[in-house]
C-alpha positions in Angstrom: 8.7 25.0 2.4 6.5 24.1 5.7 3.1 22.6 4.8 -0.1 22.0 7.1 -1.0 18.1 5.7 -1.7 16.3 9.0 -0.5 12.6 8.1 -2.9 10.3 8.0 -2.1 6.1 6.5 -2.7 5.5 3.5 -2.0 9.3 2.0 0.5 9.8 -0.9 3.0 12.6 -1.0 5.4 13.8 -3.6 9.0 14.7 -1.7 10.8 18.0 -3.5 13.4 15.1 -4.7 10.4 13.6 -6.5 10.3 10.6 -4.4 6.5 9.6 -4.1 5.4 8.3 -1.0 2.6 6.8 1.4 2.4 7.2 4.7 2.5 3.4 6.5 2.0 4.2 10.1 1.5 7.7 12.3 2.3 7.8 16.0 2.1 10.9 18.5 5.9 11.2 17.5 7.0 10.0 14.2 5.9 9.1 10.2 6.2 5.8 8.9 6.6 6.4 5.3 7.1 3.9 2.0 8.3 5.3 -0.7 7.0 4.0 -4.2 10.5 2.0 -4.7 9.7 -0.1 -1.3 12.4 1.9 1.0 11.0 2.6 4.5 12.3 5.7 6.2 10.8 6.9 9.7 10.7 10.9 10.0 10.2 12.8 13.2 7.0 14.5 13.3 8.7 18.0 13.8 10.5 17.1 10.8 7.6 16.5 8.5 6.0 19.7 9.3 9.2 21.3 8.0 9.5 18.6 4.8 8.5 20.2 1.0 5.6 18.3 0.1 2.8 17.8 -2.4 0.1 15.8 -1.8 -1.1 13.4 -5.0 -3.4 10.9 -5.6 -2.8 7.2 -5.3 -0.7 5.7 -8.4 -2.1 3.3 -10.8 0.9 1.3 -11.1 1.1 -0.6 -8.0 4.2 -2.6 -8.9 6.8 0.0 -7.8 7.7 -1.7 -4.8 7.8 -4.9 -6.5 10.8 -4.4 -9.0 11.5 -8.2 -10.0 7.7 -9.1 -11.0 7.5 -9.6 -14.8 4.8 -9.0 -17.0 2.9 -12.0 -16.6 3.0 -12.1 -12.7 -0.3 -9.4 -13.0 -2.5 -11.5 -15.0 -5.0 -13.6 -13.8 -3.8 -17.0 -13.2 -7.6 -18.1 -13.6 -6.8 -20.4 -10.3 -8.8 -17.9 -7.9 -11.9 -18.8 -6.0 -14.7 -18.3 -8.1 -18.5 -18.5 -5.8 -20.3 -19.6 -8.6 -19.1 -22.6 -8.4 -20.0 -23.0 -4.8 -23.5 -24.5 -3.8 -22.9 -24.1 0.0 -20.4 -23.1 2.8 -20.4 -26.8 3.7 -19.8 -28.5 0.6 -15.9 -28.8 1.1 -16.3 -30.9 4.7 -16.0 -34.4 4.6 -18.8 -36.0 6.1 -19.7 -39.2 7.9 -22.0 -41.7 7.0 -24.4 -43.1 9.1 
């Protein structure tokens, strides 16, 4: 069934297989897509006019794409870069002494 979503990056879309999707890149002639698996597909833009859609919000799981993560690969390694602990941008350069 046609639709009228005008693709824009960053947009997810729900295929009539179920696939979910987000649009990765839009040009005057075709749709980069990503489906939530990680497969890329390209789709002529006369072709997603005529593609069964149904637009949905973002998923919370993020991880599709990224099958082979296990569970502890989303926690927080506690090795980030914390500011407080930062007393100024300059404190990291080596400095001469005169």
């Amino acid at each position: 069934m046609p639709h009228e979503y005008q693709p824009a990056v960053g947009e997810w879309f729900k295929d009539i297989s179920g696939r979910t999707f987000e649009i990765v890149a839009v040009d005057e002639a075709t749709v980069g897509i990503q489906y939530f698996d990680g497969d890329l597909a390209e789709v002529d833009m006369d072709v997603w006019f005529e593609m069964d859609l149904q637009s949905i919000p973002e998923p919370e799981d993020w991880s599709g794409p990224y099958d082979n993560l296990g569970k502890d690969d989303f926690a927080d390694s506690g090795a980030g870069l914390h500011p407080e602990d930062w007393n100024g941008p300059f404190d990291e350069i080596e400095r001469d002494e005169y």
